[in-house]
N, C-alpha and C positions, 0 to 999 in steps of 0.2 A: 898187567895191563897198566901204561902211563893216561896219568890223569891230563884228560884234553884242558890245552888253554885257552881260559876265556876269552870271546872276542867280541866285538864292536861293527856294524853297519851304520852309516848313514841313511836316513829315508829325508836324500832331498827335494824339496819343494821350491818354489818362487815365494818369495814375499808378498807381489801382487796378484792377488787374487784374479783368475784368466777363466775364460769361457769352459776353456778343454782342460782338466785337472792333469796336469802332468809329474812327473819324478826324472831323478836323476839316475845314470846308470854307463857305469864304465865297462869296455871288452877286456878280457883280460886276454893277453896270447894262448894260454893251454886251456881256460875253463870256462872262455868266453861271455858271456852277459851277466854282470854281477851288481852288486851295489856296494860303490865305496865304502872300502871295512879292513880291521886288518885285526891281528892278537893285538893285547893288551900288554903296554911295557909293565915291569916293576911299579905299583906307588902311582899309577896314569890314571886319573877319574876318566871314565866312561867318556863322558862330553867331551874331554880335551881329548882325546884317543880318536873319535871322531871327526871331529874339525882338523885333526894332525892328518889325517886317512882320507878327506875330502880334498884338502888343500896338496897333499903328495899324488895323489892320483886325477884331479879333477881340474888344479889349479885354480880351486873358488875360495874364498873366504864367506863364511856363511854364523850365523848365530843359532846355537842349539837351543831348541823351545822345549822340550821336550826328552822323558829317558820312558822307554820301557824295559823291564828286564823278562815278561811273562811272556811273549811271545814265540820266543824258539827257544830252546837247552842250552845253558849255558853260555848266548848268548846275549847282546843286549842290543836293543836297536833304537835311535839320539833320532831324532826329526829335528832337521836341520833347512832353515831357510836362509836362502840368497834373495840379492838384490839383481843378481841376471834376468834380463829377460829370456824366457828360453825358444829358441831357435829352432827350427827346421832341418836343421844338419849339424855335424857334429866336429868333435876338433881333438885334433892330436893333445896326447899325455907330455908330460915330462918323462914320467914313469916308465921304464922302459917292457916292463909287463904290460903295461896299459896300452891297446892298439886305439883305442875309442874312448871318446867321451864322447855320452848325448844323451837329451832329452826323449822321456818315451810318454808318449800317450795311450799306446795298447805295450800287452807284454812281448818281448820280442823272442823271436825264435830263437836255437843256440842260448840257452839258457842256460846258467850253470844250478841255482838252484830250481824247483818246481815253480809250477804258476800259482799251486793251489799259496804256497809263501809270499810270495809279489801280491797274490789275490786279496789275501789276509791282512798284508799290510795297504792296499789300495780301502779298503772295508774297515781300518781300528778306525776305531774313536781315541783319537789323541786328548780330549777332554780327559780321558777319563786314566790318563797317564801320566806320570810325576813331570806336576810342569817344572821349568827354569826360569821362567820370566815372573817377572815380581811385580 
């Protein structure tokens, strides 16, 4: 059995704080609703891995606040906020896996992972996970 390689999601957010608490989330064409993430190269800190995987698949530049490594196996998931405002509809990738970029306020159907994960991560307390901001 080959040992799976680490990987990376972004959990991103708005910078300005909004009425309705929303996140970011890209379609992928085979596995559908996912959040910007990809393996980790050789020697790639978590954070930069993230913000490489946000800005290839989302086209955003954004600032990592945040690292948790405890919430899924082998996993690590970066909270990552932009200065977008977010939008009501959604906008073509570069990426050519990428069918969707968009904002979501509930979790959407065609899901590629569970909700009870989306749930999980809508409920951390980012407090209480390795900040980056100094």
């Amino acid at each position: 059995m080959s040992e799976q390689v680490p990987w990376v999601v972004a959990w991103v957010v708005p910078r300005a704080e909004i009425e309705i608490p929303c996140w970011l989330m890209v379609k992928h064409k085979e596995r559908g609703w996912e959040l910007p993430g990809g393996s980790l190269t050789p020697d790639e800190p978590v954070e930069i891995a993230a913000l490489r995987e946000l800005f290839e698949e989302a086209g955003l530049l954004g600032t990592a606040t945040a690292i948790d490594e405890n919430l899924f196996d082998r996993g690590t998931v970066v909270r990552v906020v932009v200065d977008e405002e977010p939008q009501p509809y959604g906008w073509e990738s570069e990426d050519n896996n990428i069918i969707e970029v968009g904002w979501c306020v509930d979790i959407p159907g065609d899901l590629f992972w569970g909700e009870e994960e989306i749930q999980r991560l809508l409920d951390h307390d980012w407090s209480a996970s390795r900040s980056l901001s100094s």
